[in-house]
C-alpha positions in Angstrom: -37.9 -5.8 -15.6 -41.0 -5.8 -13.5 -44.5 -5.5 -14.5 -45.0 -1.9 -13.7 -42.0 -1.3 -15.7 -43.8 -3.5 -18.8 -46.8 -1.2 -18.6 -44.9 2.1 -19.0 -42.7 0.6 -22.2 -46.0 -0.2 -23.5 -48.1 2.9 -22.8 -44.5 4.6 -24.3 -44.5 2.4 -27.4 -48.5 3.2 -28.1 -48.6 6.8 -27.3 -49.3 9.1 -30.1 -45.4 9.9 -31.5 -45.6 6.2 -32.8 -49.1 6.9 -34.6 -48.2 10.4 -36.1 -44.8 11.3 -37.6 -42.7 14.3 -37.4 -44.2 16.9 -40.0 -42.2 17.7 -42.8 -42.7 20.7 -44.8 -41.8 21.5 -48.4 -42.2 24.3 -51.2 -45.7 25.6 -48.0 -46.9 22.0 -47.9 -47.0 20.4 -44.6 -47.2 16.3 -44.8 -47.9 14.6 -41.4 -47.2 10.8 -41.7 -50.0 8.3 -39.9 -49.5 4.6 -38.4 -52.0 2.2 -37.3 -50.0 1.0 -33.8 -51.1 -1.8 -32.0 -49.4 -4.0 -29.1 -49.8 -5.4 -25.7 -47.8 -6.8 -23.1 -47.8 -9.3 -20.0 -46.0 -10.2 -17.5 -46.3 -12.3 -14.4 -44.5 -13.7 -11.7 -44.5 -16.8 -8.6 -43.1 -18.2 -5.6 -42.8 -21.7 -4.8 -40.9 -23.2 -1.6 -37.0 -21.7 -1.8 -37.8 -20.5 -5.7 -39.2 -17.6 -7.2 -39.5 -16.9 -11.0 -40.8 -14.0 -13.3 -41.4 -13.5 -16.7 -43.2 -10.7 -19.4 -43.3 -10.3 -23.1 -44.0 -7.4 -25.3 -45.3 -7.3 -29.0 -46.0 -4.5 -31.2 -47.4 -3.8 -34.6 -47.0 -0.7 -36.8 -48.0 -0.2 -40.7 -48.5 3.2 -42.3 -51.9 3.9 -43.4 -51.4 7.4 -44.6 -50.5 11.2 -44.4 -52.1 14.4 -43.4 -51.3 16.7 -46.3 -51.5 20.5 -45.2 -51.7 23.1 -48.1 -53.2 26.6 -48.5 -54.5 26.3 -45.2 -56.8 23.0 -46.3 -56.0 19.5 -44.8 -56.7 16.3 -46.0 -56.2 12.8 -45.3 -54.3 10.6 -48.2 -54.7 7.0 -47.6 -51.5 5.0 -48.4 -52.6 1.8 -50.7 -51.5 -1.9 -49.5 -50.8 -3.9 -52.5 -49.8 -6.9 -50.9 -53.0 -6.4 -48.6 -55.1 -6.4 -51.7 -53.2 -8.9 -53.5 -53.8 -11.6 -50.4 -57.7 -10.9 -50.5 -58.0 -11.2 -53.9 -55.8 -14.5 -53.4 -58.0 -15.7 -51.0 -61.5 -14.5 -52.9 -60.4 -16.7 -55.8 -59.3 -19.7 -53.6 -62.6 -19.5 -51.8 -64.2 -19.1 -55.5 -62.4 -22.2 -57.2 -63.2 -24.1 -53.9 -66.8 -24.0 -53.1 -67.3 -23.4 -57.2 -69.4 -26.5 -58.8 -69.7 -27.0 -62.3 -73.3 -27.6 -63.4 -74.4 -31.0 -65.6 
């Protein structure tokens, strides 16, 4: 794979199909599922005397965040809630708490 080749898969993989979802419409409600998508790529290659290498990497992220809901001709955005993202900073509230905390004399 070559590097132009890397920067199509990864304006692909970004493009807006990955951050909205196929609609899907029940009893006249229309629910449009939403992604936070983030990524990036690289690549790179070299030439030394009688060798010549290459090399490229691709990471992507994706976590839903919530759906468009579409009734009586009235849209509006319903945030999904992340319990292990609220668990981990509460976690990390108390550690900071019971860590910088100092008990008066």
């Amino acid at each position: 794979m070559n590097v132009d080749e890397m920067v199509k898969g990864t304006h692909d993989a970004l493009g807006a199909r990955r951050v909205y979802g196929d609609p899907v419409v029940q009893n006249g409600v229309t629910v449009i599922p939403v992604a936070s998508v983030r990524g990036g790529g690289g690549g790179g290659s070299g030439e030394r005397v009688g060798q010549t290498g290459g090399g490229g990497g691709f990471g992507l992220e994706a976590r839903a965040v919530g759906a468009y809901v579409i009734r009586d001709d009235r849209v509006r955005f319903e945030p999904v809630v992340d319990v292990t993202r609220i668990a981990v900073a509460a976690f990390t509230a108390l550690a900071l708490i019971a860590f910088f905390w100092r008990p008066r004399r």
